[in-house]
C-alpha positions in Angstrom: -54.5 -27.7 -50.0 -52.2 -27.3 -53.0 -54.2 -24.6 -55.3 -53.3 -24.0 -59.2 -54.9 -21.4 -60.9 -55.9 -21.4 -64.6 -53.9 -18.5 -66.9 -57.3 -17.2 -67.3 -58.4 -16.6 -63.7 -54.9 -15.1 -63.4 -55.3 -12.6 -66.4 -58.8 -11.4 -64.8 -57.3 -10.8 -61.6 -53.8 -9.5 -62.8 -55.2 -7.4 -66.0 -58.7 -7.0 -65.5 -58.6 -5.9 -61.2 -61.6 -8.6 -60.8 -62.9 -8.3 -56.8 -64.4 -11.8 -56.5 -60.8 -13.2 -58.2 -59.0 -10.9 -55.8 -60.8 -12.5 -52.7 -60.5 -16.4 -54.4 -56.3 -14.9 -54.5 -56.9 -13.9 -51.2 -58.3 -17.5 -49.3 -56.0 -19.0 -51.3 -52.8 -17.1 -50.4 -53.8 -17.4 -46.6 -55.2 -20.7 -46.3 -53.4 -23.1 -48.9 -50.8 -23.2 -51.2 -50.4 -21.6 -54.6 -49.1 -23.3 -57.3 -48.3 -22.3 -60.4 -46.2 -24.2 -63.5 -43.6 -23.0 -65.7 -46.7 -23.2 -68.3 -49.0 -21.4 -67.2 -46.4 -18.3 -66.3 -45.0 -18.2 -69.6 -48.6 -18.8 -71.4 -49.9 -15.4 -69.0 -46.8 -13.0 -70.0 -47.5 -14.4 -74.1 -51.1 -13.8 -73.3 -50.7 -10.4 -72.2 -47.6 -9.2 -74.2 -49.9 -9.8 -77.4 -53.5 -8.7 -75.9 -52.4 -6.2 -73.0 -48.8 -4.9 -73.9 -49.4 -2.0 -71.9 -49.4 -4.0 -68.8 -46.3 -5.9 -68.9 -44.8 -4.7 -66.3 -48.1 -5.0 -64.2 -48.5 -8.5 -64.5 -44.3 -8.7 -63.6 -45.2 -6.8 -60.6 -48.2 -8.8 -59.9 -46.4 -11.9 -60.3 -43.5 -10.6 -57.5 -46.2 -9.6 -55.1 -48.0 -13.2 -54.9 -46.6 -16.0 -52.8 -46.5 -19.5 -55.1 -44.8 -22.3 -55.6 -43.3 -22.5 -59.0 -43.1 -25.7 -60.8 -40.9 -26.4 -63.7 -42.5 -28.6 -66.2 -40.4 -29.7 -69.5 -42.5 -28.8 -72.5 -41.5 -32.8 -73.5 -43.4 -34.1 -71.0 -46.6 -31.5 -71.0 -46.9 -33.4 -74.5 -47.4 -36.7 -73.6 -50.4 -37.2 -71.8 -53.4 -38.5 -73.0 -56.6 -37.1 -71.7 -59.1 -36.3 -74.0 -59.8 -32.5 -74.2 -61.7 -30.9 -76.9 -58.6 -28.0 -77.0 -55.4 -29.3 -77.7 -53.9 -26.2 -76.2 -55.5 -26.8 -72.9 -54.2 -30.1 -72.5 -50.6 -28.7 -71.3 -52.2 -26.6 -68.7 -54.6 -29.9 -67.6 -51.1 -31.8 -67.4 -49.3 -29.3 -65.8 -51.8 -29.5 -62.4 -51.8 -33.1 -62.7 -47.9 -33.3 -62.6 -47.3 -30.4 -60.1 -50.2 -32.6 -58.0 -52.6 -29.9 -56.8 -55.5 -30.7 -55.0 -57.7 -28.5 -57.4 -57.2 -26.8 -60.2 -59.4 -23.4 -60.7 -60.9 -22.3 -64.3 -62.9 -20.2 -66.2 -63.1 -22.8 -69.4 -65.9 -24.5 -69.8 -63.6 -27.1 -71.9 -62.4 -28.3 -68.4 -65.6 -29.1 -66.9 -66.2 -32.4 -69.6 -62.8 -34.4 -68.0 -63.8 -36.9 -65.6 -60.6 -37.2 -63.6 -60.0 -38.3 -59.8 -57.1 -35.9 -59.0 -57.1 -32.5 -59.4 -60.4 -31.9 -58.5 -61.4 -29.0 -61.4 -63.3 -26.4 -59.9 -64.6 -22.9 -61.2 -63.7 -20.0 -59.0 -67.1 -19.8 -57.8 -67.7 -23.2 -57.4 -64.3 -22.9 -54.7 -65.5 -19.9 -52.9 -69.1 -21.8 -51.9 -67.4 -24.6 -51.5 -64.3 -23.4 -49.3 
């Protein structure tokens, strides 16, 4: 399956050394496909240049020690969908799993779990680890 991870998850396993998050990384990396968009990567280094400057070059390492697919989404097009989401912010990243056409997308937002959608199937971490 074609995974995508939520900037979130990322910056809890990335930043914050998370062991449950390592081992969701883990069966993902060995057992499907990591995918992450443009986005999301440029949404995690903002994220932790302002909240975590001090770990730059962690997440850069972090980031060449992961195997993923990257996919390049224009920011034109991230704007033009129209699910409804109660953060506007979030709707890029929604958009961004739906275009890069991941089987599931994997969050920590609680935002995310109000969108009734057929395709990617929007999962907490949790959630994936009982259910894969």
């Amino acid at each position: 399956m074609r995974i995508m991870l939520d900037t979130n998850i990322l910056i809890s396993i990335a930043i914050f050394h998370s062991n449950t998050l390592k081992e969701l990384l883990v069966n993902i990396c060995d057992h499907h496909t990591l995918v992450l968009s443009s986005y999301i990567i440029e949404e995690l280094k903002d994220v932790v240049k302002k909240k975590f400057p001090n770990q730059s070059n962690h997440l850069n390492q972090f980031l060449y020690q992961i195997p993923y697919e990257l996919n390049y989404i224009p920011l034109e097009v991230l704007s033009n969908c129209d699910i409804r989401i109660r953060d506007k912010k979030d709707l890029p990243i929604l958009h961004s799993a739906i275009l890069s056409d991941v089987d599931i997308f994997i969050t920590g937002d609680k935002d995310f779990k109000y969108i009734s959608i057929e395709r990617p199937e929007i999962l907490t971490a949790s959630e994936f680890l009982e259910k894969y």
